[in-house]
N, C-alpha and C positions, 0 to 999 in steps of 0.2 A: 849384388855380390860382385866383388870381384872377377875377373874371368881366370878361366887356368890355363891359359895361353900366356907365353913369358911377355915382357911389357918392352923389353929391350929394345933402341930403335924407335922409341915413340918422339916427335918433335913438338912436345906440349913446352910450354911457358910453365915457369913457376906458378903462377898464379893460379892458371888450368889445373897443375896437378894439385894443388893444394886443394883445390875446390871441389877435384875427382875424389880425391879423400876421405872428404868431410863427409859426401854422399853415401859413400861404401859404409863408413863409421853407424853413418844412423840407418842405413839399414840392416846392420850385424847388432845395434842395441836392441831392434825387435826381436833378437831371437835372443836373447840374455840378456833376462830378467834382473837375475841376482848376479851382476859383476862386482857389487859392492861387498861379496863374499870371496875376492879372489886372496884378498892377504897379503902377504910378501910373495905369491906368486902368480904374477900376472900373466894373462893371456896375452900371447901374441896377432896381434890383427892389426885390421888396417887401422884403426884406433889409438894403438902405440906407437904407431906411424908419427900420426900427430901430436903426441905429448910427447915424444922424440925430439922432431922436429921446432918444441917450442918451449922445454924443460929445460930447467936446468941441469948441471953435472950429475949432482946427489940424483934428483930423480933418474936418469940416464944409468946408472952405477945398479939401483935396485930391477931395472929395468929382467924382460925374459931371458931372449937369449945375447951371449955376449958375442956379437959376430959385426963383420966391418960393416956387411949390408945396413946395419944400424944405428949406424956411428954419424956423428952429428959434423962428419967431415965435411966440408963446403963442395966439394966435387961432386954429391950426391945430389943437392940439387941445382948444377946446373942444368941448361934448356936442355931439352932431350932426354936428359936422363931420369932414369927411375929403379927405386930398388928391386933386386931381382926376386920373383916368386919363390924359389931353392932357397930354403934354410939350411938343414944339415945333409946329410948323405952318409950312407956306409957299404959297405960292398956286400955282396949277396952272390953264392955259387949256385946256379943250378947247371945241369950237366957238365958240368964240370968246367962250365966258363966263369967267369967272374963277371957277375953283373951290378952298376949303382942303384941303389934303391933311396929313392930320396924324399923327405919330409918337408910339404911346401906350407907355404904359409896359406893358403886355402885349407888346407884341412884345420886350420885353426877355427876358422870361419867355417867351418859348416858343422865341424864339429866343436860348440863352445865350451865343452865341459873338457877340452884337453889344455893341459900343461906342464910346459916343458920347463926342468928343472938343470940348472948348468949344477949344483953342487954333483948331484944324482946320475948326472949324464942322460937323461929319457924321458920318456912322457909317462904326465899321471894324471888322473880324472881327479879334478882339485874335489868337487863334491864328494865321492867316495872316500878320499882322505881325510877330510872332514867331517864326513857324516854317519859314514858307513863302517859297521864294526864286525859282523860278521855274516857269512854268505847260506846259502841252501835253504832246504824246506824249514830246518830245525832249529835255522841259524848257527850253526857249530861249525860251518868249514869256514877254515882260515880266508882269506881276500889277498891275492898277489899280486897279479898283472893289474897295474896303474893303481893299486890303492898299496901295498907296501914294497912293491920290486916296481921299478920303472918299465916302461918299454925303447928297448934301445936298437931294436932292427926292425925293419923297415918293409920288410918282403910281405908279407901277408898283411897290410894295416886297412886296405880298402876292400869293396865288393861282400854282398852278402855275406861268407863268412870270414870276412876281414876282421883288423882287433877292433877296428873303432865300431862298428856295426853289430859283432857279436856284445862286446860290452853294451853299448847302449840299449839292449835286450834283455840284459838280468834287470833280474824285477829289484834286489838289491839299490843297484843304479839309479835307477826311476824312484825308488823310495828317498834314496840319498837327495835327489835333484829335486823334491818337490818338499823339502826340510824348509829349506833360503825362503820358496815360494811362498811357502806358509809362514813362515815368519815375518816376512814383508807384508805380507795382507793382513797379518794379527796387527806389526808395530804403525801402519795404515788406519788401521780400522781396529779400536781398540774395544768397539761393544761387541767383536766375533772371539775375543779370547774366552776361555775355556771362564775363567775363574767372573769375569762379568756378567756371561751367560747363566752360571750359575746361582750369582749375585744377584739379578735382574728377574730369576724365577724366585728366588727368594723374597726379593721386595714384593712380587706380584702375591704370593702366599701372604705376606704380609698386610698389604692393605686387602684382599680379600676376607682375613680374618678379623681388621678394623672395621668394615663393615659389616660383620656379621654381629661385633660387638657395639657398634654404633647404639639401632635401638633397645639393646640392653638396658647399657647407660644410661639411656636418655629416659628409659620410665625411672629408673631407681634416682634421678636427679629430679623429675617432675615432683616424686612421692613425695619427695626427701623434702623441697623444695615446699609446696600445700601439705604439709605435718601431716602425711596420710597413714596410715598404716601400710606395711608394707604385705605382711601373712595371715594369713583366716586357719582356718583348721581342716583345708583343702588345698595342701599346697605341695604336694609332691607325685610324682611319676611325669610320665611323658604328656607334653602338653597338647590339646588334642586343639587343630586349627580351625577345626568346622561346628561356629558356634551355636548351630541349629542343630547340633546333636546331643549338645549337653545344657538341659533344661538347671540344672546344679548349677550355682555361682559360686566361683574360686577366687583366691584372693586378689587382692586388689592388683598387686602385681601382672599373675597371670593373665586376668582381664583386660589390663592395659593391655599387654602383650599383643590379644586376640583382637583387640580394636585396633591396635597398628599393623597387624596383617590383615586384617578388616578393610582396611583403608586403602589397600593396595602395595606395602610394603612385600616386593617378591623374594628380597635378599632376606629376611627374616625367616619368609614364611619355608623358601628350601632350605634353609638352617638346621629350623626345627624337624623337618620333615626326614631329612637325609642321613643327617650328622647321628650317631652315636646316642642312647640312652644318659652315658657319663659325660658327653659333651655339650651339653645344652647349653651349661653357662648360666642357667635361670635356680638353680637349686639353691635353697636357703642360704648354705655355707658360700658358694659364692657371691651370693645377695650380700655377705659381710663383708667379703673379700674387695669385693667392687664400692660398696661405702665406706670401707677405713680406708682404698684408694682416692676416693672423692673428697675426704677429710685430710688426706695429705694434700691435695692440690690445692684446696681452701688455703689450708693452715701455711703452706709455701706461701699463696698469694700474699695472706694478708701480713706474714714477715717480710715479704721483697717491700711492701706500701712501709711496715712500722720501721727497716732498714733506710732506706732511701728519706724516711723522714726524721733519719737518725737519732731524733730525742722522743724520748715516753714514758708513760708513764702507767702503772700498774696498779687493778683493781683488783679484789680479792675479797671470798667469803666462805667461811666453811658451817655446813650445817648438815642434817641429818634428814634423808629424806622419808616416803613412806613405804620405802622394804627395807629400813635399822641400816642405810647406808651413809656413810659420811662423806657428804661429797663437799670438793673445792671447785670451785667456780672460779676462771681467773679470767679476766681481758685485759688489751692493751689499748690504750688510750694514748694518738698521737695528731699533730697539726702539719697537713704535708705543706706544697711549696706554695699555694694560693692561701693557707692560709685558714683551708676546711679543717674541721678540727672532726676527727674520726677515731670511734670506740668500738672497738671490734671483738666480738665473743670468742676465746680460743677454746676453751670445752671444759667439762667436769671430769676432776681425778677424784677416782676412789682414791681415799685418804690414808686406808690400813692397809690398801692392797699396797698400792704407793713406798708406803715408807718403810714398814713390816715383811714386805713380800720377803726381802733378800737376806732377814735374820735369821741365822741358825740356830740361835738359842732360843730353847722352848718354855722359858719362865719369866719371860721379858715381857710385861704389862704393857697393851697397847693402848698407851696414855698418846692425845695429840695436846700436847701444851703447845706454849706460843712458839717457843724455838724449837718443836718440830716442824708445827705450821711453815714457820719460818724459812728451814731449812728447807724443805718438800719447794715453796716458790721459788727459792735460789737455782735446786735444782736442776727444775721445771726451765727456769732460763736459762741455766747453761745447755740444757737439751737441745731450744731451740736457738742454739749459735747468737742470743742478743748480747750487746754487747752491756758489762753491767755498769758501768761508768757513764752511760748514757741515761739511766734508767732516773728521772729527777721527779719522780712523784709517784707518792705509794698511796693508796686508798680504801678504807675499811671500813667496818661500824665500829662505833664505839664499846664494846667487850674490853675487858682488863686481859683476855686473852690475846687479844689484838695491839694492846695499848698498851700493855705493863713496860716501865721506862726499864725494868731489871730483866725478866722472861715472856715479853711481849714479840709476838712474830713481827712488829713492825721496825721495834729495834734490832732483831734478829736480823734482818733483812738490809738494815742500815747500815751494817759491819762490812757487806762485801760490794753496798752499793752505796760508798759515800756521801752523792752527791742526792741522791734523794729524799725529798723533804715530805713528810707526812701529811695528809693532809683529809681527816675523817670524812666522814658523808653526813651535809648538815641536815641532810632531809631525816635520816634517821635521829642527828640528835634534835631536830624538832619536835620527831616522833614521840621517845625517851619524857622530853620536856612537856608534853602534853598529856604523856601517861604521868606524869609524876605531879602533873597540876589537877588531877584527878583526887586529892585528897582536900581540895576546896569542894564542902558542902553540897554549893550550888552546882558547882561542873563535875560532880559524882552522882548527884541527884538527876541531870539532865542525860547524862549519859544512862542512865539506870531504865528511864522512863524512856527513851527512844527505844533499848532494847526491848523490855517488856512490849509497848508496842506492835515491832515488827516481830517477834516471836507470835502475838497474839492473831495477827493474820495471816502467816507464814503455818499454821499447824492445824490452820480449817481450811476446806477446799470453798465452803461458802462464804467464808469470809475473806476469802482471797479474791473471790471473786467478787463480791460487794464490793471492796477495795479498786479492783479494775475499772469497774465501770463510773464510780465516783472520778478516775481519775480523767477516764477518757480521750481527749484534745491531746492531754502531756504524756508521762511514762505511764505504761503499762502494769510495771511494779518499782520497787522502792530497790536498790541496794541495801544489801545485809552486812550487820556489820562486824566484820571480818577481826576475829583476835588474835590476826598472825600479819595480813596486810594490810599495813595501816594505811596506804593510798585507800582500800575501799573502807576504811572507814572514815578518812575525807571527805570520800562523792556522797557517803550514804546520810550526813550531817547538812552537806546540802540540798541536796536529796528530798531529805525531812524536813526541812527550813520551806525550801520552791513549796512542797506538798502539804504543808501545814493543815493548808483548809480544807482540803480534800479529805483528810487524814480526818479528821476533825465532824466533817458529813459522815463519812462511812460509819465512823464508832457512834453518832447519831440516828443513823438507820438501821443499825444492829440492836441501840439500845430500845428500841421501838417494837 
């Protein structure tokens, strides 16, 4: 610091004092912090000394106080001289004499938080001006000296109960001064503010409850994944972790469960142990929740592949299954940029839930003709965001449901997808062509006598097994032959063909 001895009389070179300056300056920066809080009113120090010294006008003009000591007159720094400690002064009576009390540029410096304002005439604590709004236990008493009245006399300003010492003792004060602080160390250090700290436990809550869902997911994707069944008829309450107390087996689900905490998963097993009765996360209705989630993630995937391969084409079949339900079955069939050519299953819509569900009239016959059909695939695709002018190949069986050139879902279909050209499924009409050469004789008769046949060792347990052991070396049994799908009754003609003679021994050691 400075000293408080006047300086007058010193025979330093320019250069000496300039370098004396610079000294004082960075040791007055350790004690304030936040100068970059002063505003339009700066502190006087040995600091302003220097930007005096080496500013322009403008800077100069906004400068503290407006007095000659300051002034960028060339007199000031010839050799020797130096500007005087004495800033202002005003006069002060005790006993009746008149005494100067005078305000140096040291108390700027020791005290940082004063400044002097020339509009104002006095001193004010720039922080309490800026920070501080009101004073006391309650905060309700107003703030005067140096935060809305200035201090413009001089007599009492040092010594324990001086202004600048009593002020720096309201707690007030102290709160105002460690405002900047804090804000400097938040705009520093941006992971200590309030709202990332926040943030930051939130993300932590977050992946702590990704992980608690991890092996959730991951059995409902295994099951899902090996066509397991997912519930037994033991599938609800709290799931108990210790499987040597429950000789009972639960379903498939929960069993996983208990073999991945088995295994040594700890985050699962304080999961289930800690967490909540309603919070498990494993109860049926979330079991649905978490696989129409898994279905949406599929079904994204495999539209980003059919998007990116921007042309496709559309397969489709509607039929009835075995609970009187009418389901559509649809995929999208596309060729990405190598050239693989990929058919991918998007899912079965119920067909009356579908298209019926949103009708309010109660006499409307739920007939599916071809341009309903029709209709329900269109707008099936405009569901999933494809686009329909891409769409260049439609695919059915051959049904006059499907096919009619007047009320055919394929021509239905062809109205909002121009470009798409139809193009049946020839396996079925081989199929079709084969059931319908069934009215020659000979390949009604052959087909008659294959079934008869395999019905005939198909409805003894001894003669199925006679059957077996004639066969031995090859198949075990024959393929049946199926009156719905016609691939097995394909295998089961060849089947019968490969097994002939075998076929042939057995009915020879039965007839015996």
């Amino acid at each position: 610091m400075l000293s408080n001895k006047k300086r007058v009389g010193q025979t330093n070179s320019i250069t000496s004092w300039v370098k004396r300056v610079k000294t004082d300056s960075n040791e007055s920066s350790e004690t304030e912090n936040t100068s970059i809080l002063a505003g339009d009113l700066p502190i006087l120090k040995s600091a302003d000394v220097k930007v005096t010294c080496t500013s322009m006008s403008s800077t100069i003009t906004s400068c503290a106080i407006r007095d000659t000591t300051l002034s960028t007159d060339i007199g000031n720094f010839l050799p020797g001289t130096c500007p005087s400690d004495i800033i202002k002064a005003n006069i002060h009576t005790k006993k009746g004499k008149q005494e100067k009390r005078f305000l140096k540029r040291t108390h700027f410096e020791q005290f940082n938080w004063l400044h002097y304002s020339t509009a104002k005439g006095g001193l004010f604590c720039k922080y309490c001006v800026l920070f501080a709004d009101k004073g006391g236990k309650d905060k309700n008493v107003t703030l005067n000296k140096f935060v809305n009245f200035p201090l413009n006399k001089y007599a009492k300003i040092l010594g324990v109960d001086g202004d600048f010492q009593s002020h720096s003792r309201h707690l007030y004060h102290k709160n105002a001064m460690q405002v900047p602080i804090d804000f400097l160390d938040r705009y520093k250090n941006p992971q200590k503010e309030i709202i990332n700290l926040m943030s930051t436990q939130r993300m932590q809550q977050i992946t702590e409850n990704r992980e608690r869902l991890r092996p959730i997911i991951e059995c409902i994707i295994f099951l899902g994944r090996q066509n397991l069944a997912f519930r037994g008829h033991r599938d609800q309450g709290k799931l108990n972790t210790n499987i040597d107390l429950l000789p009972t087996n639960e379903s498939n689900f929960r069993q996983l469960l208990k073999f991945i905490i088995a295994s040594g998963d700890k985050v699962l097993e304080k999961h289930l142990q800690t967490t909540s009765a309603k919070a498990t996360y494993i109860s049926h209705t979330t079991q649905e929740q978490l696989i129409e989630c898994c279905k949406e993630e599929i079904l994204s995937h495999i539209l980003n592949n059919v998007k990116e391969s921007c042309y496709y084409s559309i397969i489709f079949d509607e039929t009835t299954d075995i609970s009187h339900i009418s389901q559509l079955s649809l995929s999208l069939r596309c060729v990405d940029k190598v050239n693989n050519v990929h058919e991918q299953f998007i899912g079965f819509i119920n067909c009356h839930d579908y298209v019926y569900d949103k009708l309010t009239e109660n006499n409307v016959e739920p007939k599916l003709t071809g341009i309903v059909l029709g209709n329900a695939v269109v707008s099936i695709m405009k569901d999933m965001s494809l686009d329909l002018n891409n769409c260049v190949g439609i695919g059915t069986d051959g049904c006059s449901v499907m096919t009619s050139v007047t009320r055919g879902a394929v021509a239905e279909i062809q109205k909002t997808c121009p470009n798409a050209v139809y193009s049946p499924c020839s396996n079925h009409a081989l199929n079709l062509s084969i059931s319908k050469s069934s009215n020659v004789q000979l390949v009604r008769n052959s087909m008659g006598i294959i079934k008869e046949v395999l019905s005939f060792f198909n409805t003894s347990s001894k003669r199925s097994f006679v059957l077996k052991n004639c066969l031995k070396g090859s198949k075990r049994s024959i393929t049946g032959l199926c009156e719905t799908r016609w691939v097995e009754r394909h295998e089961c003609i060849f089947e019968f063909q490969l097994c002939l003679s075998e076929i042939i021994d057995s009915l020879t050691y039965i007839s015996e």
